[in-house]
C-alpha angles and dihedrals in degrees: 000000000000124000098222119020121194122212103199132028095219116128098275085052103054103037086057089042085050095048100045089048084059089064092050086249110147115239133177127203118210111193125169093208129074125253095251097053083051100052101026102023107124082201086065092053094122143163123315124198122104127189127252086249089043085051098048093044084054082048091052097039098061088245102104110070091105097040085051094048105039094016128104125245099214105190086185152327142253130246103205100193128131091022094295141096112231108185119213101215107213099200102052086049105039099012075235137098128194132236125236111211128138121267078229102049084048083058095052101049087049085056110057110038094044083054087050092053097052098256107144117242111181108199128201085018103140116208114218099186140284141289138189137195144143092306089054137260116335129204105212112196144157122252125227080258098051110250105128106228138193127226117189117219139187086216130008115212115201110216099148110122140270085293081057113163099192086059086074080051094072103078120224088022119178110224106192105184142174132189122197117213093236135046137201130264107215141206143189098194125176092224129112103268127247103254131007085247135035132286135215100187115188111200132158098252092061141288126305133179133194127211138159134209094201134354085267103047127061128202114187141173143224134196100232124167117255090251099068125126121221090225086048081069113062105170102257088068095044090055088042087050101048091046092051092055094045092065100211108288090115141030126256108208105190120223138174113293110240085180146018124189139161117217129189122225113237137138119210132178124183121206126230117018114206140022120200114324094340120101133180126210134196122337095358074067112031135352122206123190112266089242092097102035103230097117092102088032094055084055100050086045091056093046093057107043084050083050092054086045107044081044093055089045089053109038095031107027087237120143097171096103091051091053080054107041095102088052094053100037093054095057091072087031102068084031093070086031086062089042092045090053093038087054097042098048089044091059114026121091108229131196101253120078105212085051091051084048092057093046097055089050093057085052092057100048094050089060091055095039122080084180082058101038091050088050085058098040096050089049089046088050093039089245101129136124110267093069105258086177108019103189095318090115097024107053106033112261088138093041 
């Protein structure tokens, strides 16, 4: 028996797993993959930027040694359109910066030190769905030998991805969806990137970004059609591609490609959330586009307001924050949802000519407008209005 069991070790899973196990509140992490595909995987090599409120919950939670010593401090970012770079400066706008540091390398670090500390992982531990009954809620699930076994909880915690199969557990579900007309081609290259910061470059034949992992490792985008095929792209025309949409205000030094992937652009919520004892986190609950890089954020948000919940159930008695989780979450939720479109919809270059019009107005402006540019800048920080971190970093719940 475990109290909380958690379906997914992706980061929303074991933080909550890490925090709980401070309490001395036992938790237990299903996860269908093995260790090494988790921590090693280049198909796991994911966003990373993490808000100045994700970066400080990672602080706080003894999880950020590593992220202080080999992370970024990025104190902005750049807008390329019109042939020029226009830099949107964080602290004069926020009085906060973010952090750069990879979804895998976030993993790891949880790993292992939840591992260190005692805290159970099973890995390649397949859940197969749920079942309740007089004795409580089950998690039935197949071992890496084949039996197919059964846990009892006293709450099941879905954390298992945007292809989650515990989200079809949750009856009279809303599904909100949609779905953009383009998607990114995306690399993992080990060349010097662009800018020490990142760039957002708007061009006519389509959107590109340009990040990095380290000073060494780039990892860049590209607008595609949906359509596109990953063998259409050798890499001279990705490098010829990216250096053509960035216009010429920085330089593209080309490097050998460690990884090539096609991602479609959607947004999903899923409402509500949970159902009984049963709660879903991250993407098994919403998926963002990756334009305003909340989904990780979105994770590490939704693993600490169930913490808070599931501390207050177990030292107080009190249930009132897990009736509410769905209410709260989605405050943040639709929040990075607005940003995402509002990101998307900026710097994509769509078929119809008044809308890219409009678009390139808006660009414009925002180049003109500090209202505009500190709308951007407190999304981009997670400093905005609907309480992304209300009191979990201020007053002290992860101290």
């Amino acid at each position: 028996m475990a109290k909380v069991g958690i379906v997914g070790a992706g980061p929303a899973g074991l933080l909550l797993a890490h925090l709980l196990h401070r309490e001395g509140i036992e938790a237990v992490v299903l996860e269908a993959r093995s260790r090494e595909y988790l921590e090693t995987s280049p198909h796991r090599i994911r966003a990373g930027v993490l808000e100045w409120g994700s970066k400080e919950i990672l602080r706080r939670a003894g999880l950020g040694q590593r992220m202080l010593e080999q992370g970024l401090e990025h104190r902005g970012v750049y807008l390329a359109f019109d042939g020029a770079l226009h830099r949107l400066d964080f602290p004069s706008l926020t009085g906060k910066s973010i952090w750069v540091y990879g979804q895998q390398f976030v993993v790891q670090d949880m790993i292992r030190l939840h591992l260190a500390q005692g805290g159970e992982i099973r890995f390649e531990h397949e859940v197969l769905g749920l079942e309740e009954d007089a004795g409580g809620l089950w998690v039935v699930y197949r071992t890496p030998e084949g039996a197919t076994e059964r846990m009892r909880c006293d709450f099941v915690v879905g954390a298992d991805g945007s292809h989650s199969r515990l989200r079809g557990q949750i009856p009279g579900a809303r599904l909100h969806q949609k779905n953009y007309p383009f998607a990114w081609l995306g690399i993992l290259a080990e060349a010097p990137p662009a800018a020490e910061e990142l760039i957002y470059a708007s061009h006519p034949r389509g959107f590109a970004l340009f990040s990095m992992r380290s000073p060494t490792r780039s990892r860049n985008y590209l607008q595609v059609g949906v359509e596109e095929r990953l063998e259409d792209w050798p890499e001279e025309r990705i490098w010829a591609e990216l250096s053509e949409r960035l216009g010429g205000v920085a330089e593209v030094r080309p490097g050998p490609l460690l990884e090539k992937s096609l991602t479609p652009l959607r947004s999903l919520v899923l409402e509500p959330m949970q159902h009984g004892r049963l709660f879903l986190m991250g993407d098994a609950a919403h998926v963002v586009p990756p334009t305003g890089a909340k989904g990780m954020n979105l994770a590490l948000c939704d693993a600490v307001l169930l913490y808070r919940a599931l501390l207050a159930y177990y030292r107080q008695g009190e249930e009132g924050h897990l009736l509410r989780y769905t209410q709260e979450a989605l405050r943040h939720v639709w929040q990075a949802e607005l940003f995402s479109y509002f990101m998307t919809t900026l710097l994509h270059t769509p078929v119809d000519a008044f809308d890219d019009g409009l678009r390139t107005a808006q660009l414009r402006h925002l180049a003109e407008s500090p209202h505009l540019q500190r709308f951007l800048a407190e999304n981009y920080v997670g400093l905005h209005t609907s309480g992304r971190y209300p009191g979990w970093v201020g007053e002290g719940v992860l101290a």
